[in-house]
DRENDO-1510 file (C-alpha; in Angstrom, 1 decimal, always signed):
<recs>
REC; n; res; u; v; w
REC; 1; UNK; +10.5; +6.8; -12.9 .
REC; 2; UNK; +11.8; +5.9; -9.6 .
REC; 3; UNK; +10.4; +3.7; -7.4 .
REC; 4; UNK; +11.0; +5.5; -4.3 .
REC; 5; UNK; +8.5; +7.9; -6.2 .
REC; 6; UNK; +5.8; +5.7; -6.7 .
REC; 7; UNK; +3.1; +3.4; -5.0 .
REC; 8; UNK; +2.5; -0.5; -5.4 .
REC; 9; UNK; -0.6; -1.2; -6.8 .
REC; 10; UNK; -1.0; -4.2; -7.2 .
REC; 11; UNK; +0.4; -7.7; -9.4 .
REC; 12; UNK; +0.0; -9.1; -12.7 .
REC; 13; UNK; -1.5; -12.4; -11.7 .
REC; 14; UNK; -2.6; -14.1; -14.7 .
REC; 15; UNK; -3.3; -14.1; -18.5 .
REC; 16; UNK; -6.8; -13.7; -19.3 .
REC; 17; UNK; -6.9; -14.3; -23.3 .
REC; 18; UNK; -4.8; -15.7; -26.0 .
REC; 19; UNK; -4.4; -12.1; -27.3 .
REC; 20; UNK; -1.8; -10.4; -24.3 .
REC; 21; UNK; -4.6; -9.6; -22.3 .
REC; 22; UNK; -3.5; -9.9; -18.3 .
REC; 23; UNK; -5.3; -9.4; -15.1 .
REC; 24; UNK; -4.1; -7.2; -12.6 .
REC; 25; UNK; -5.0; -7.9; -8.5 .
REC; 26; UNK; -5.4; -4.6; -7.0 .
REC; 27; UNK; -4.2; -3.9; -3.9 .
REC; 28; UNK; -6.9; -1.6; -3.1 .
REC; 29; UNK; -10.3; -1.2; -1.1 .
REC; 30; UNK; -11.5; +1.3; -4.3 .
REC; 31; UNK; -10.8; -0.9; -7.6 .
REC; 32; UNK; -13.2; +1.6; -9.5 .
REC; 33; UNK; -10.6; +4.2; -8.8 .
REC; 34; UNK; -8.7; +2.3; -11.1 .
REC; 35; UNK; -10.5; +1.5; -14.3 .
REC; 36; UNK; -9.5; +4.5; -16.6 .
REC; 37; UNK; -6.0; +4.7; -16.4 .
REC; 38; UNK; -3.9; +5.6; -19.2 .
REC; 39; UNK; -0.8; +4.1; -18.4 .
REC; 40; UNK; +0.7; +2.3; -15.1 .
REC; 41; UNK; +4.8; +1.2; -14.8 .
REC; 42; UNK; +5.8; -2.3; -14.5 .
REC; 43; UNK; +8.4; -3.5; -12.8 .
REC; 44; UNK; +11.0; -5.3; -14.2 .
REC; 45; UNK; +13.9; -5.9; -11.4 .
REC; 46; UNK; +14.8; -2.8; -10.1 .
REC; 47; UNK; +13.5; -0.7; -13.2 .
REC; 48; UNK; +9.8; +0.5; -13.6 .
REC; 49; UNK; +8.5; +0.3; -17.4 .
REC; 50; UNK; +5.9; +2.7; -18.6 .
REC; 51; UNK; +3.3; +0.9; -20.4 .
REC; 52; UNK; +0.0; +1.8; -22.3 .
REC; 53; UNK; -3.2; +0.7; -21.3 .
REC; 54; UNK; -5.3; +0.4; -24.5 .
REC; 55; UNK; -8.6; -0.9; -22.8 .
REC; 56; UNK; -9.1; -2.0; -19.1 .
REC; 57; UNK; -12.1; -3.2; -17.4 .
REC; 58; UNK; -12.6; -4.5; -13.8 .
REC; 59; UNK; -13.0; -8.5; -13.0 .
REC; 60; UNK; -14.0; -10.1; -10.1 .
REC; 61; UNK; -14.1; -7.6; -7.3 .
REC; 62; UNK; -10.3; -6.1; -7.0 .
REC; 63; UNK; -9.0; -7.1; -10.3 .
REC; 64; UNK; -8.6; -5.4; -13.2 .
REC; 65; UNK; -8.7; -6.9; -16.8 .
REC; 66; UNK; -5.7; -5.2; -18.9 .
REC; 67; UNK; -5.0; -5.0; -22.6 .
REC; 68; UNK; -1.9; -2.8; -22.9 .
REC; 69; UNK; -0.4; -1.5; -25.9 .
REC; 70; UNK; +2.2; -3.8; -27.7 .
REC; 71; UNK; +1.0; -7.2; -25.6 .
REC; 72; UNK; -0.9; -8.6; -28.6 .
REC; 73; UNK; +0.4; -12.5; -28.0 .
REC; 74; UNK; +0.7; -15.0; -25.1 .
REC; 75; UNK; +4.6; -14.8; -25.2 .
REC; 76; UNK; +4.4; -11.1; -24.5 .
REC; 77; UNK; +2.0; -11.4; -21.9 .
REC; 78; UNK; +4.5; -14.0; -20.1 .
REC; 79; UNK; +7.4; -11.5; -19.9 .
REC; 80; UNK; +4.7; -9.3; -17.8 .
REC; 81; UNK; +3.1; -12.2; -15.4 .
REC; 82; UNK; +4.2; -11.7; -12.0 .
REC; 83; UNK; +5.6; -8.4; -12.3 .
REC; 84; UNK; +4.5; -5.2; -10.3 .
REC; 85; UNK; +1.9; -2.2; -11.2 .
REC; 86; UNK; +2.7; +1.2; -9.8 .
REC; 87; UNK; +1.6; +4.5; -10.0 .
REC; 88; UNK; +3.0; +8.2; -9.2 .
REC; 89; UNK; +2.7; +8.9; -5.7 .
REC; 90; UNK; +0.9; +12.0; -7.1 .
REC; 91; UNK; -1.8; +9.9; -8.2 .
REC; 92; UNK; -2.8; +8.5; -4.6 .
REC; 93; UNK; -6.5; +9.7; -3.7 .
REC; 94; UNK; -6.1; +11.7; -0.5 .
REC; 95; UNK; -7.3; +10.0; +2.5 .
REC; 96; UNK; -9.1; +12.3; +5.6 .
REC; 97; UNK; -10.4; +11.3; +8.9 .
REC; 98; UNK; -8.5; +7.9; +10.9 .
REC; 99; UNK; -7.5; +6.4; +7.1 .
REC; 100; UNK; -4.3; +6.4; +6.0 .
REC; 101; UNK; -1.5; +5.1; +3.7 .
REC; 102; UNK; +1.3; +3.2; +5.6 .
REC; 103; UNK; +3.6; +5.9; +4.1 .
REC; 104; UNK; +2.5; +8.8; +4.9 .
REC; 105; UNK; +2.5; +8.0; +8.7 .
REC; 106; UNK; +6.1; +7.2; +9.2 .
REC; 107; UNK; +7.6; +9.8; +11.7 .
REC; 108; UNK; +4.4; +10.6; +13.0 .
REC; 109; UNK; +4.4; +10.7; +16.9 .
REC; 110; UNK; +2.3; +8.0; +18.4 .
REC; 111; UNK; +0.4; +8.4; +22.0 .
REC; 112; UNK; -1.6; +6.3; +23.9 .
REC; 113; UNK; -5.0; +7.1; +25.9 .
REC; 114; UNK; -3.2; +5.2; +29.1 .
REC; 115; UNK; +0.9; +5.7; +28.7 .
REC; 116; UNK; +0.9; +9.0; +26.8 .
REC; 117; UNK; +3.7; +9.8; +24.2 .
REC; 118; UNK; +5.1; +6.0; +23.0 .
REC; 119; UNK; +7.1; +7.0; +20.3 .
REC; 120; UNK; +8.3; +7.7; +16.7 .
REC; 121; UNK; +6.4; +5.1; +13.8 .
REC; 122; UNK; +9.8; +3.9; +12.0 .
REC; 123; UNK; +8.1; +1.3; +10.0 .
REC; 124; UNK; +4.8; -0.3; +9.2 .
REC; 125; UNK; +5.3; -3.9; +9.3 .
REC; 126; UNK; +2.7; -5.3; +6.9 .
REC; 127; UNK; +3.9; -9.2; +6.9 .
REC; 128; UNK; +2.6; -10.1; +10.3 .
REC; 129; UNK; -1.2; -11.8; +9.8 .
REC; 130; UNK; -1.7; -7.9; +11.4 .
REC; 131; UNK; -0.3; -4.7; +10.2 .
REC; 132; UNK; +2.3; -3.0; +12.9 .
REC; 133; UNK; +3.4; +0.1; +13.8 .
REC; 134; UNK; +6.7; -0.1; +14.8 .
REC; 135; UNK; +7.9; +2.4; +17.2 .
REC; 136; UNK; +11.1; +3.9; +18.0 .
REC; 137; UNK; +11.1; +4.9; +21.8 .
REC; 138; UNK; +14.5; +6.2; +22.6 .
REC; 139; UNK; +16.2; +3.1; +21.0 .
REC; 140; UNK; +13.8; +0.6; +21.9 .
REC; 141; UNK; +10.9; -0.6; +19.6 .
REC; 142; UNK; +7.8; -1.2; +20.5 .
REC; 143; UNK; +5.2; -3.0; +18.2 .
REC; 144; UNK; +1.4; -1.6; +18.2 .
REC; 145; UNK; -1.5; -3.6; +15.9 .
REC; 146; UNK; -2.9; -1.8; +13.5 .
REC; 147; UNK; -6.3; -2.5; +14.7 .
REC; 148; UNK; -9.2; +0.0; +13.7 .
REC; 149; UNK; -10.4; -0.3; +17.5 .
REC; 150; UNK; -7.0; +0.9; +19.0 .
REC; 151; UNK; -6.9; +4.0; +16.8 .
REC; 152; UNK; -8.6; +6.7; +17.9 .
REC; 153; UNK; -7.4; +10.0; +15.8 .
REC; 154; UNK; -4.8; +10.7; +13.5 .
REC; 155; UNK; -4.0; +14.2; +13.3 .
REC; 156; UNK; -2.3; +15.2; +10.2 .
REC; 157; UNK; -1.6; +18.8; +11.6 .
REC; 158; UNK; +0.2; +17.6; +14.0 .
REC; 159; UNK; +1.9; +14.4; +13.1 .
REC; 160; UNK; +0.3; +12.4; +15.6 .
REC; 161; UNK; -1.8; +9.0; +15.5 .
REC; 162; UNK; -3.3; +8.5; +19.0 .
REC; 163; UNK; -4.3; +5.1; +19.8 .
REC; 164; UNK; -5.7; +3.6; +23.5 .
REC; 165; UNK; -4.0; +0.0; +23.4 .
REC; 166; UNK; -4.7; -2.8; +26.1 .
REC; 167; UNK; -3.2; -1.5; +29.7 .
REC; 168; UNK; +0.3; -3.2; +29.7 .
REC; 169; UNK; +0.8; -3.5; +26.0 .
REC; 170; UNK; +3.3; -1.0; +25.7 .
REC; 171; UNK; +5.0; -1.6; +29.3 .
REC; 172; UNK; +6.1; -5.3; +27.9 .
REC; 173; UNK; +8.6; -3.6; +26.2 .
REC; 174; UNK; +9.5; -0.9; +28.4 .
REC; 175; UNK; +10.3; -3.9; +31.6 .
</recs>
């Protein structure tokens, strides 16, 4: 499986028993989603690994308790700890209304209640203390927080998020 092909969903973050059991932190609003999967891929380095979930359960609001098939000792659960869950994009619950997944809105056309049409969303930048779309305008890009407050629609139909930033916002870049 390819990764390109898949979604992040969350880490290994600890051990939880002596027998291989891990704990997974979901990166998800919907853990419950979650709890009957029969198999997830790990990443190791640039490969994803198919493994067997033999009995999950959830833990502690976004975490999921794992044993999979073939971690039966603390050694094997070390060579897991750390790594990366994720899941066929296929598998993604569809979203409607103003929710999204930061993939899916790449390309879309962004345009503000004050300016009008900004731009093309290139990028969501997710390392800032708040999200980003970043927006190609004709070679210049222009950075709008993702906050729920400044989106107003996004239209799937037509590839458009409209949003009504602060007036000026999107002239800083533009001077």
């Amino acid at each position: 499986m390819r990764k390109e092909d898949c979604f992040y969903l969350g880490k290994i973050v600890t051990k939880y028993s002596f027998k291989g059991e891990v704990v997974i932190k979901l990166d998800t609003d919907e853990p419950e989603l979650y709890k009957e999967m029969e198999s997830v891929y790990v990443e190791f380095g640039s490969n994803l690994v198919p493994f067997f979930i033999e009995k999950s359960s959830l833990h502690k609001g976004n975490q999921l308790r794992v044993q999979f098939e073939d971690v039966y000792s603390d050694e094997a659960a070390d060579s897991i700890l750390k790594c990366g869950i994720y899941l066929p994009m296929k598998l993604l619950p569809k979203l409607s209304g103003d929710k999204f997944y930061f993939h899916e809105v790449i390309g879309f056309t962004v345009v503000d209640a004050n300016f009008g049409e900004v731009g093309t969303i290139v990028h969501i930048n997710d390392k800032a203390a708040q999200p980003l779309f970043e927006i190609d305008r004709e070679g210049t890009e222009i950075f709008i927080p993702m906050i729920d407050d400044f989106i107003k629609k996004v239209d799937r139909e037509n590839n458009t998020i409209h949003v009504a930033t602060p007036e000026g916002l999107i002239a800083l870049y533009l001077e």
